[in-house]
C-alpha positions as CSV (number, residue, x, y, z in Angstrom):
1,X,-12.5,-13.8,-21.0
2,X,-12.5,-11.8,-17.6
3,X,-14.9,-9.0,-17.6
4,X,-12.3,-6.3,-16.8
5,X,-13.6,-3.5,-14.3
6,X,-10.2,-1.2,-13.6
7,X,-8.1,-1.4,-10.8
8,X,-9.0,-2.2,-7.5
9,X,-7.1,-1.2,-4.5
10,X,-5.8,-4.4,-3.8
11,X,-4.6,-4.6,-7.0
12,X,-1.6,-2.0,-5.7
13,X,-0.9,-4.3,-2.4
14,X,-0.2,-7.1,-4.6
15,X,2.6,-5.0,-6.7
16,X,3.8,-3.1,-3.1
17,X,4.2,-7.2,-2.4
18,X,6.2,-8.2,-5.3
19,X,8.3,-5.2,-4.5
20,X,9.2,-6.4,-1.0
21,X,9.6,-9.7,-1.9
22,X,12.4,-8.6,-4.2
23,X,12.5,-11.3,-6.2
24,X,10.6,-13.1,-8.7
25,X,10.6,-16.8,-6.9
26,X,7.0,-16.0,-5.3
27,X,3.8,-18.0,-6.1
28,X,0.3,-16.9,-6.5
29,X,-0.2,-18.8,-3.0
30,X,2.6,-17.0,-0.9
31,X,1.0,-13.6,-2.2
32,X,-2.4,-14.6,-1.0
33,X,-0.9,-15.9,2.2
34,X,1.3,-13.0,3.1
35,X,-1.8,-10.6,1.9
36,X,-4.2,-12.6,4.0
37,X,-6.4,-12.7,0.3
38,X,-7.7,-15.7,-2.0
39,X,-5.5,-17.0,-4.4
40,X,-8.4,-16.3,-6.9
41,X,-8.2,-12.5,-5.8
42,X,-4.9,-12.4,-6.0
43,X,-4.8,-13.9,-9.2
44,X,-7.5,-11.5,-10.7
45,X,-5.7,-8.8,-9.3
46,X,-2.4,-9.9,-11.5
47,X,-4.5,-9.9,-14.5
48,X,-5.8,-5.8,-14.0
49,X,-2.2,-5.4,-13.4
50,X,-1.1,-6.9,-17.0
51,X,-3.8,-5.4,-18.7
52,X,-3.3,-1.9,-17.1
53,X,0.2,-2.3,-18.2
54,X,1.8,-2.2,-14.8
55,X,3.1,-5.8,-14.8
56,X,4.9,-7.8,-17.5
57,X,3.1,-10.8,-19.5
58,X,4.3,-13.2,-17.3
59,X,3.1,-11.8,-14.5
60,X,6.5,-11.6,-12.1
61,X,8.2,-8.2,-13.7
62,X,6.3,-5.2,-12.0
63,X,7.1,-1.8,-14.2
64,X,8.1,0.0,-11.7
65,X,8.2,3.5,-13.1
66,X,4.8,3.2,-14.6
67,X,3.4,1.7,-10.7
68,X,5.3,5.0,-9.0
69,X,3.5,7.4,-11.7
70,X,0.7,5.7,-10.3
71,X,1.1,5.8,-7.1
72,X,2.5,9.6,-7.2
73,X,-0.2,11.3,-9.3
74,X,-3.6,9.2,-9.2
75,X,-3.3,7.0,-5.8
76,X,-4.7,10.2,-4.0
77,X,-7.6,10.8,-6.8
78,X,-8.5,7.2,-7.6
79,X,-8.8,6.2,-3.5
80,X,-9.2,9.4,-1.8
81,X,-9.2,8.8,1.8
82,X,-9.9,11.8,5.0
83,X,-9.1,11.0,8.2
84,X,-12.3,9.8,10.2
85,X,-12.8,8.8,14.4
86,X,-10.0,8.7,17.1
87,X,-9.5,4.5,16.9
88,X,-6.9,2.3,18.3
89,X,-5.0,0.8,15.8
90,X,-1.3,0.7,13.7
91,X,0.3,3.9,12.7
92,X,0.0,4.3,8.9
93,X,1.2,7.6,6.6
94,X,3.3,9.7,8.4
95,X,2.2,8.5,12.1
96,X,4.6,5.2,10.7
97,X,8.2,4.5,9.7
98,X,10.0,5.5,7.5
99,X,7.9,9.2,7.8
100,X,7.4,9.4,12.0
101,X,11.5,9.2,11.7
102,X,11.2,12.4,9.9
103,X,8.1,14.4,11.1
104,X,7.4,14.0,14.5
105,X,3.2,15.1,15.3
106,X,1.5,14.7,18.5
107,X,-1.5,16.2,17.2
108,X,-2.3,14.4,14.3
109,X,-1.8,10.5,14.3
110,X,-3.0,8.0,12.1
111,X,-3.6,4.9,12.1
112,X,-5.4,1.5,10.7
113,X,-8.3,0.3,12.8
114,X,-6.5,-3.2,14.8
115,X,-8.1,-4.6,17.9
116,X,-4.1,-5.7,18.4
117,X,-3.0,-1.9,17.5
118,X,-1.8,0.3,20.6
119,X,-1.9,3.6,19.3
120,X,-4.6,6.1,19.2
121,X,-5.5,8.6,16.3
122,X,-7.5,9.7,13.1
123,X,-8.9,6.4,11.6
124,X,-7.3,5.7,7.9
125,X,-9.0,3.2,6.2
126,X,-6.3,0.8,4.2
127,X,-6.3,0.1,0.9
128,X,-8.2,-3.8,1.5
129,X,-8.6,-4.7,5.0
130,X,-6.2,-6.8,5.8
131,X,-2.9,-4.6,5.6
132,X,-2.3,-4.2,9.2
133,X,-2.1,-7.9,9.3
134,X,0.2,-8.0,6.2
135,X,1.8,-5.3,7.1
136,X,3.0,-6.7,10.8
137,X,4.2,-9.6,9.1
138,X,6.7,-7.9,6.8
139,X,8.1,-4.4,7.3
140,X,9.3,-3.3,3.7
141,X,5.6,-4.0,2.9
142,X,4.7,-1.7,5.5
143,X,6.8,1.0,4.6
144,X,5.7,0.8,1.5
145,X,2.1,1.0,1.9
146,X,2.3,3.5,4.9
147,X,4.0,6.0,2.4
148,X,0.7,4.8,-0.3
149,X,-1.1,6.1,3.0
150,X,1.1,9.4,2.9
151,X,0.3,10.3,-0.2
152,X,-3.1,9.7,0.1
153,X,-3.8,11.7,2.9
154,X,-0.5,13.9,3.5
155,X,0.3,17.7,3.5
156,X,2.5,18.8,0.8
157,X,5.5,18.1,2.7
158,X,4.2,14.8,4.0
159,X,3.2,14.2,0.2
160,X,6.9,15.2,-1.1
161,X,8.9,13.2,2.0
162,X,6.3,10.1,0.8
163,X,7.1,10.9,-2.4
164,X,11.0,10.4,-2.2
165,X,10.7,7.3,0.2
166,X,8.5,5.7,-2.3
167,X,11.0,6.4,-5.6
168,X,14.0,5.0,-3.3
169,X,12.1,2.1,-2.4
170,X,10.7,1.0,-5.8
171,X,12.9,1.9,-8.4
């Protein structure tokens, strides 16, 4: 039996991916490719999922209001995350759609670290290092993980406008 250690970041990115996907004809190997991950991390990362109750037996059904409870009151607490150096990279939180649409800042961008980014601001460090990469590849991912980054990071009103985007987008 798997020596169970809680959740892990990426355990979220692979739920966020499920969610995009919207629909339950994915295999293990298209989340690992489209996550840029090992199908073994992947797959271990499906397992803390079942057994933290945010994923169905079978693996495919994600419980949606159980992963938004998550993501609303213990994603800022469980991987806290300040702004750090000015960096070139991809707009993430509120520096990215569906937030810069709604709260325009000159003086406070954020972005992932990406030697192919071309925007400057506060470094954010994602959730497993491959989201910009992911996240270029499919834009409800992005959304989805940008507004992770929102809550993570965000003012209140950044928190309550991440907040709402996530809720429409997940359940």
């Amino acid at each position: 039996m798997r020596k169970l250690t809680g959740l892990r970041p990426q355990d979220l990115l692979v739920l966020l991916k499920i969610i995009s996907l919207k629909n339950d004809r994915w295999r293990t190997t298209d989340l690992a490719n489209e996550l840029f991950m090992s199908q073994s991390e992947v797959s271990a990362a499906l397992f803390r999922n079942r057994y933290a109750g945010l994923i169905d037996d079978s693996k495919r059904v994600v419980y949606k209001e159980s992963l938004l409870e998550l993501l609303i009151h213990g994603v800022k607490f469980v991987f806290p995350q300040k702004p750090g150096a000015v960096v070139r990279g991809m707009p993430t939180a509120h520096s990215a759609p569906p937030l810069s649409e709604l709260i325009h800042s000159k003086e406070s961008v954020y972005v992932w670290r990406d030697d192919d980014g071309t925007v400057r601001g506060e470094e954010i460090e994602p959730l497993y290092p491959t989201v910009p990469k992911a996240a270029r590849i499919d834009k409800s991912f992005y959304e989805l993980v940008a507004l992770v980054d929102a809550i993570r990071v965000g003012k209140t009103r950044e928190y309550r406008l991440a907040v709402d985007g996530l809720t429409k987008r997940i359940v």
